[in-house]
Short mmCIF file of the C-alpha atoms (twelve columns), coordinates in Angstrom:
data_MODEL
# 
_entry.id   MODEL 
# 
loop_
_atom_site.group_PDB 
_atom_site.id 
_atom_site.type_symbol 
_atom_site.label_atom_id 
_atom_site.label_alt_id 
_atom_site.label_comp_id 
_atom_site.label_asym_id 
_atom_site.label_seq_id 
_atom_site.Cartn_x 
_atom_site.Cartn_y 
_atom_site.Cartn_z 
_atom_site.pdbx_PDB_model_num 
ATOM 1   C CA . UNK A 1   52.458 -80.310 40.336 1 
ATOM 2   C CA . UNK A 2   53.082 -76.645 41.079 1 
ATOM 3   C CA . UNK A 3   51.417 -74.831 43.415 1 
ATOM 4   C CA . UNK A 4   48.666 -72.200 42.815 1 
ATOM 5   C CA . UNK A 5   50.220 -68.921 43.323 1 
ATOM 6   C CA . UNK A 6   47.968 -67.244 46.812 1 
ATOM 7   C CA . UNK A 7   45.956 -64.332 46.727 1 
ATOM 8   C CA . UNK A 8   47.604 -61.956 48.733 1 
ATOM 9   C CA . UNK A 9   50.747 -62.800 46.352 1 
ATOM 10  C CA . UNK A 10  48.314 -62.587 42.933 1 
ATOM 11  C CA . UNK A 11  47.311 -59.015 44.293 1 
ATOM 12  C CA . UNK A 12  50.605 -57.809 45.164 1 
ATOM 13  C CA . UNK A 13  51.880 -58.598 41.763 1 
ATOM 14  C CA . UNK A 14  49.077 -56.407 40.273 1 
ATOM 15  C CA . UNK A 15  50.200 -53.395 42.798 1 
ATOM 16  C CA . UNK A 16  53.329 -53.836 41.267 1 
ATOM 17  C CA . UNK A 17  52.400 -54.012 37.593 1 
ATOM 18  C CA . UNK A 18  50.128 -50.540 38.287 1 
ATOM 19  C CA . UNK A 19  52.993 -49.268 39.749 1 
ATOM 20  C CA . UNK A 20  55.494 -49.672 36.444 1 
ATOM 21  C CA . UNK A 21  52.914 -48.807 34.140 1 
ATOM 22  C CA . UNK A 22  52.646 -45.742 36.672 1 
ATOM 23  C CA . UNK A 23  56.256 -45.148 36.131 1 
ATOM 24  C CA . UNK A 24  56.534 -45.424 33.275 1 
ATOM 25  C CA . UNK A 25  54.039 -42.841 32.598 1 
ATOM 26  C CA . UNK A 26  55.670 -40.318 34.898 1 
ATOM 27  C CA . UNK A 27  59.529 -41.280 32.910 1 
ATOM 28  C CA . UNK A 28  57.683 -40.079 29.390 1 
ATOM 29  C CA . UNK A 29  57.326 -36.589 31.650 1 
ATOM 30  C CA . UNK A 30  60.307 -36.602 32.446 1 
ATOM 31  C CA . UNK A 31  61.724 -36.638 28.696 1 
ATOM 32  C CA . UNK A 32  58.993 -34.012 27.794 1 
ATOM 33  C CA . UNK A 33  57.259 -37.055 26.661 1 
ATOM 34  C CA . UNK A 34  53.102 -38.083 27.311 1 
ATOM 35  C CA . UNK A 35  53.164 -42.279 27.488 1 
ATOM 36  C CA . UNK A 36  49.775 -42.188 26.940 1 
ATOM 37  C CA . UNK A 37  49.176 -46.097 26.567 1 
ATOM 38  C CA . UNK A 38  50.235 -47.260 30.263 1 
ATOM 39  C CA . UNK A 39  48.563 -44.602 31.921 1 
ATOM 40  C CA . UNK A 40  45.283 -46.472 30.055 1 
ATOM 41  C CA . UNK A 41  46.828 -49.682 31.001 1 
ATOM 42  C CA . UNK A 42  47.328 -48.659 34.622 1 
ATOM 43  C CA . UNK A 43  43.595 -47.108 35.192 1 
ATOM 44  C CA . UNK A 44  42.009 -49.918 33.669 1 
ATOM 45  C CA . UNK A 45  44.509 -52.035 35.763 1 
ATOM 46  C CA . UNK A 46  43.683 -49.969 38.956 1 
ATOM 47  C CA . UNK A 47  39.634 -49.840 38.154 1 
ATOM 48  C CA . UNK A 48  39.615 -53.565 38.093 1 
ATOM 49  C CA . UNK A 49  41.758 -54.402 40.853 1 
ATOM 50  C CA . UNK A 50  39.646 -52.386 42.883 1 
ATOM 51  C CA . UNK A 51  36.506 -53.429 41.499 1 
ATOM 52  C CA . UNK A 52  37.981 -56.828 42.756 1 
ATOM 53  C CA . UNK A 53  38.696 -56.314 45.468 1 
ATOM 54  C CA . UNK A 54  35.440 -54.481 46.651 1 
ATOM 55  C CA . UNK A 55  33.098 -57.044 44.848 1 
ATOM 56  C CA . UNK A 56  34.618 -60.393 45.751 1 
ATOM 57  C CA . UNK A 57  37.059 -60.157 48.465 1 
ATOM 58  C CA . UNK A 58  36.098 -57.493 50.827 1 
ATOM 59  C CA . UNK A 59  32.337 -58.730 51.640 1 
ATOM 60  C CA . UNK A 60  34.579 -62.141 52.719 1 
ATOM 61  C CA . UNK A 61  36.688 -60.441 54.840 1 
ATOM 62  C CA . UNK A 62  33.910 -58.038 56.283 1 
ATOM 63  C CA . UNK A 63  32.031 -61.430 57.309 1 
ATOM 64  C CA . UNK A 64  35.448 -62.376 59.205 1 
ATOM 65  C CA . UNK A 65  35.752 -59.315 61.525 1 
ATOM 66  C CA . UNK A 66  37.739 -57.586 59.376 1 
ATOM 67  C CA . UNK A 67  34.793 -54.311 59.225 1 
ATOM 68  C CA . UNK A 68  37.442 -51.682 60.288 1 
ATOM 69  C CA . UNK A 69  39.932 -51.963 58.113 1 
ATOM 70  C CA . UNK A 70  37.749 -53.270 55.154 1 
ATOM 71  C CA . UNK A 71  35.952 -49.761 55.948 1 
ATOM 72  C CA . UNK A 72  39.489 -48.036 55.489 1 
ATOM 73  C CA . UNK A 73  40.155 -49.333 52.440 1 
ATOM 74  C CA . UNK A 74  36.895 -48.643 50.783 1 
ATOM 75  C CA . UNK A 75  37.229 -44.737 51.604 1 
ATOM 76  C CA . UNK A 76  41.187 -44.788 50.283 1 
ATOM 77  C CA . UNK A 77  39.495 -46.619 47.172 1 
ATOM 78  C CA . UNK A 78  37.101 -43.519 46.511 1 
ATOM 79  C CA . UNK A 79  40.580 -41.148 47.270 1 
ATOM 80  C CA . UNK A 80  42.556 -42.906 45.105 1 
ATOM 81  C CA . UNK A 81  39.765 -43.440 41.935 1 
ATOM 82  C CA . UNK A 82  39.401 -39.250 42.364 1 
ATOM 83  C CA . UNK A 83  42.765 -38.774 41.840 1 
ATOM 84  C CA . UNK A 84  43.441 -41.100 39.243 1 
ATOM 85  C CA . UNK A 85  40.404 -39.651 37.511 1 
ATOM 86  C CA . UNK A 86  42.454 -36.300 38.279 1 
ATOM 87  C CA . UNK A 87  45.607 -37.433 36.310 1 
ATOM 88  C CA . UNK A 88  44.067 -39.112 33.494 1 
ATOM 89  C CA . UNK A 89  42.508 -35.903 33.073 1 
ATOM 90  C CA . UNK A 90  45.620 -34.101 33.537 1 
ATOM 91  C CA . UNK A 91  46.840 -36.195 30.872 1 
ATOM 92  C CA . UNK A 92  44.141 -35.478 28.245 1 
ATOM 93  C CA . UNK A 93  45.075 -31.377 28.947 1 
ATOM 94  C CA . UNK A 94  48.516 -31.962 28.080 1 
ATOM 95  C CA . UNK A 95  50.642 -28.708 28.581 1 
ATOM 96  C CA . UNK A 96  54.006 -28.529 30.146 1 
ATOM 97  C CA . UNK A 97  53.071 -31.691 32.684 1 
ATOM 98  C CA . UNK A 98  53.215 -30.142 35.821 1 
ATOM 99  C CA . UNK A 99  49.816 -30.366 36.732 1 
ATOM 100 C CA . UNK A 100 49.815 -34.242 35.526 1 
ATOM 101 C CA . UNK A 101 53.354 -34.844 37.532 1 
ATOM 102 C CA . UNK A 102 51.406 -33.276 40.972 1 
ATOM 103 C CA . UNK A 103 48.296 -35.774 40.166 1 
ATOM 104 C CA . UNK A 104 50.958 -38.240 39.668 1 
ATOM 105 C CA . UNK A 105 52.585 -37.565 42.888 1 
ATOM 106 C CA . UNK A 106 49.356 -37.095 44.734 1 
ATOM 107 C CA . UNK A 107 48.246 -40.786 43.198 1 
ATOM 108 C CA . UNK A 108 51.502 -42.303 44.085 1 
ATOM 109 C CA . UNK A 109 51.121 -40.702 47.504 1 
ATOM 110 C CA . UNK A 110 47.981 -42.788 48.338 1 
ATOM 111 C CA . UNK A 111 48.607 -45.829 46.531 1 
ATOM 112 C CA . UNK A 112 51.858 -46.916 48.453 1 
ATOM 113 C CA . UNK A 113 49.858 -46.066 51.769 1 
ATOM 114 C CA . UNK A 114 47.160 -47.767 50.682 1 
ATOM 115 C CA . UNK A 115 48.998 -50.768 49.289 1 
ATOM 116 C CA . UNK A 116 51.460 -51.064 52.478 1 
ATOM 117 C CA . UNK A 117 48.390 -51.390 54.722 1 
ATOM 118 C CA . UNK A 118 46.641 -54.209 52.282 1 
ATOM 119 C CA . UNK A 119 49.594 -55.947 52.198 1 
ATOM 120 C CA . UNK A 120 50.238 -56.316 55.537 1 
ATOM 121 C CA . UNK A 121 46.784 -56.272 56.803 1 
ATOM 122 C CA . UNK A 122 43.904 -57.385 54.932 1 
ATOM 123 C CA . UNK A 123 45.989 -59.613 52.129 1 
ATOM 124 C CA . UNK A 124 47.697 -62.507 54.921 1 
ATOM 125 C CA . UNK A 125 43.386 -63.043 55.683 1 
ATOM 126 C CA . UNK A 126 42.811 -63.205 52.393 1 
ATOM 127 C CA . UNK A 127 44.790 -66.069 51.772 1 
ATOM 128 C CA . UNK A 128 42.726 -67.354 54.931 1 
ATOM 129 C CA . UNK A 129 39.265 -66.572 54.253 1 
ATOM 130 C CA . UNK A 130 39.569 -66.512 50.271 1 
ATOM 131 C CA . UNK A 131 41.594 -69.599 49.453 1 
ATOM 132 C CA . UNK A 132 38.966 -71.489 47.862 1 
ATOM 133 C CA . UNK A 133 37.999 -68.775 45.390 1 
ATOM 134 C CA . UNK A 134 41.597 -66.986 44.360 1 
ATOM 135 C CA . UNK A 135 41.148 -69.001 40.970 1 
ATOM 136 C CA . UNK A 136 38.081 -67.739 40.443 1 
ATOM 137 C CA . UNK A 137 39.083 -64.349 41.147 1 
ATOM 138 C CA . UNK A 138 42.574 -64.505 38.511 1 
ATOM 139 C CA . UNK A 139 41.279 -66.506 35.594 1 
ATOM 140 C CA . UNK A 140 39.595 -65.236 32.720 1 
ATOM 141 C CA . UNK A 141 36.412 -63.932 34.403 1 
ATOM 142 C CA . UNK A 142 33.932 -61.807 32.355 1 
ATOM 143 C CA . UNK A 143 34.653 -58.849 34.901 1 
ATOM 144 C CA . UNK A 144 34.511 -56.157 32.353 1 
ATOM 145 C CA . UNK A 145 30.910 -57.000 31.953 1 
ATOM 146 C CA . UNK A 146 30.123 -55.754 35.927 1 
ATOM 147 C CA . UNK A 147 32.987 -53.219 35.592 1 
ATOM 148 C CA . UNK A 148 31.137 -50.948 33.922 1 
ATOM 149 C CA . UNK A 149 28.192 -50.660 36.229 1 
ATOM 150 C CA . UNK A 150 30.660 -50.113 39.016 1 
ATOM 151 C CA . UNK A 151 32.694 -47.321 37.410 1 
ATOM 152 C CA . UNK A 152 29.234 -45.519 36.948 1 
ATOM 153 C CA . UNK A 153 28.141 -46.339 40.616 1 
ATOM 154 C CA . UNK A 154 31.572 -45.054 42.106 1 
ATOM 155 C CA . UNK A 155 30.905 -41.443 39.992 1 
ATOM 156 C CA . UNK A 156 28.094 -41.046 41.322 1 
ATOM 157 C CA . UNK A 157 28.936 -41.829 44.477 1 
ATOM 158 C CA . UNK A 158 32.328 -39.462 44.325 1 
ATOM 159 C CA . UNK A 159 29.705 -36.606 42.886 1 
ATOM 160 C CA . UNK A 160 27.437 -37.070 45.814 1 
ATOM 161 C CA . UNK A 161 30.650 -36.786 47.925 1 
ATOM 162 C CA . UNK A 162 31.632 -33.875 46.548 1 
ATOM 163 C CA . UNK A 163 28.006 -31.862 46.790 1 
ATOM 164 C CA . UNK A 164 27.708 -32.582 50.219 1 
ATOM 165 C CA . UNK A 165 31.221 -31.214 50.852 1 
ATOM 166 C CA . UNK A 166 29.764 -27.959 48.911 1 
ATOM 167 C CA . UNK A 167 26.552 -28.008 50.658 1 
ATOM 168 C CA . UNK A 168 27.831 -27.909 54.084 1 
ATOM 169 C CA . UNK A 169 30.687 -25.109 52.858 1 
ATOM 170 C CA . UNK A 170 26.855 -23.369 51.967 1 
ATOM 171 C CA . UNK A 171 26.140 -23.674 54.759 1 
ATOM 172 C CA . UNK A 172 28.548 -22.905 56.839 1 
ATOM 173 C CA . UNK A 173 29.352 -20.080 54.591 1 
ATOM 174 C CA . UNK A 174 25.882 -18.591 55.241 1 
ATOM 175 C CA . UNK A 175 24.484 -19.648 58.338 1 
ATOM 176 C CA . UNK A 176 21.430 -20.930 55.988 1 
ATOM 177 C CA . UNK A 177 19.255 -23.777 57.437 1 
ATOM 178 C CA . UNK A 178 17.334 -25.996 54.862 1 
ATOM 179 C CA . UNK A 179 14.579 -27.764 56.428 1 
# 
C-alpha cells in the first residue's frame, strides 16, 4: 500500500503548480501575448491555498507555539492577495504589458520569499501537528463554499488597511487631531 503523500509535500506541489501557471502567464507577455486562462487558474489556485492554509492549518500550528511566524505569514498573505489583485487587474487593462509584467515581478517577488520561509519553517510542523487531517485538507472538500466569504472578508480587511494608511498620511499631512 502506498503511502499518503505529507502535507508539507501536498503544499509545496501547489507552490509549484501557481508558480507555472504564473509563468506561463508572464511567457504569453513575452510573445506580445495575454494567457488569460492560467492567470485565472493561478488566483483561484493562490486564493485557495491561502484560504487553506489560514483556515485549517495555521490555527494548528498557532496552538503549537508557532504564533510568530504563523503571524508572518498571515501579513505576507494580505501582501501577496494585494498584489495579485494588482496583476489580475493589470491583466483586465491590457495595453503594452508593462504594468502587468511589474505586478508580475512584484508578485513573484513575494511569493518565493514567502514560499522559502513556509517551506522551511512552518511546513516540516505541519507534517507534525497536521498529520491526521492532510486528507481532509487535499480531497474533494466543498472549500469553494467558505471561499467566498473569505475573499470578501480579506477586501475588506485590505480596504481597512489601506484607509488607515491614508488617515494617518491625513494626519500627518495636517497636524489634524480627531478626537
Amino acid at each position: 500500500m502506498a503511502e499518503a503523500p505529507t502535507l508539507s509535500a501536498a503544499l509545496e506541489r501547489e507552490h509549484r503548480d501557481i508558480d507555472r501557471n504564473l509563468a506561463l502567464f508572464t511567457e504569453g507577455l513575452d510573445h506580445g501575448e495575454w494567457r488569460i486562462q492560467p492567470l485565472d487558474s493561478a488566483g483561484k489556485a493562490l486564493r485557495r491555498h491561502i484560504y487553506l492554509e489560514e483556515e485549517m492549518l495555521f490555527p494548528s500550528l498557532r496552538e503549537a507555539g508557532q504564533v510568530a511566524p504563523v503571524a508572518v505569514m498571515l501579513r505576507e498573505h494580505g501582501d501577496i492577495w494585494l498584489a495579485l489583485d494588482e496583476l489580475q487587474q493589470a491583466a483586465v487593462v491590457g495595453g503594452d504589458g508593462t504594468v502587468a509584467r511589474r505586478a508580475y515581478e512584484r508578485l513573484q517577488y513575494l511569493l518565493e520569499a514567502h514560499n522559502e520561509k513556509e517551506e522551511r519553517i512552518l511546513y516540516p510542523q505541519a507534517d507534525v501537528v497536521q498529520h491526521r487531517r492532510a486528507r481532509f485538507i487535499f480531497e474533494a472538500h466543498p472549500v469553494e463554499d467558505h471561499l467566498a466569504a473569505h475573499v470578501a472578508g480579506r477586501a475588506v480587511r485590505a480596504l481597512g488597511q489601506r484607509l488607515a494608511v491614508l488617515f494617518a498620511a491625513v494626519i500627518l499631512a495636517t497636524g489634524a487631531c480627531f478626537v
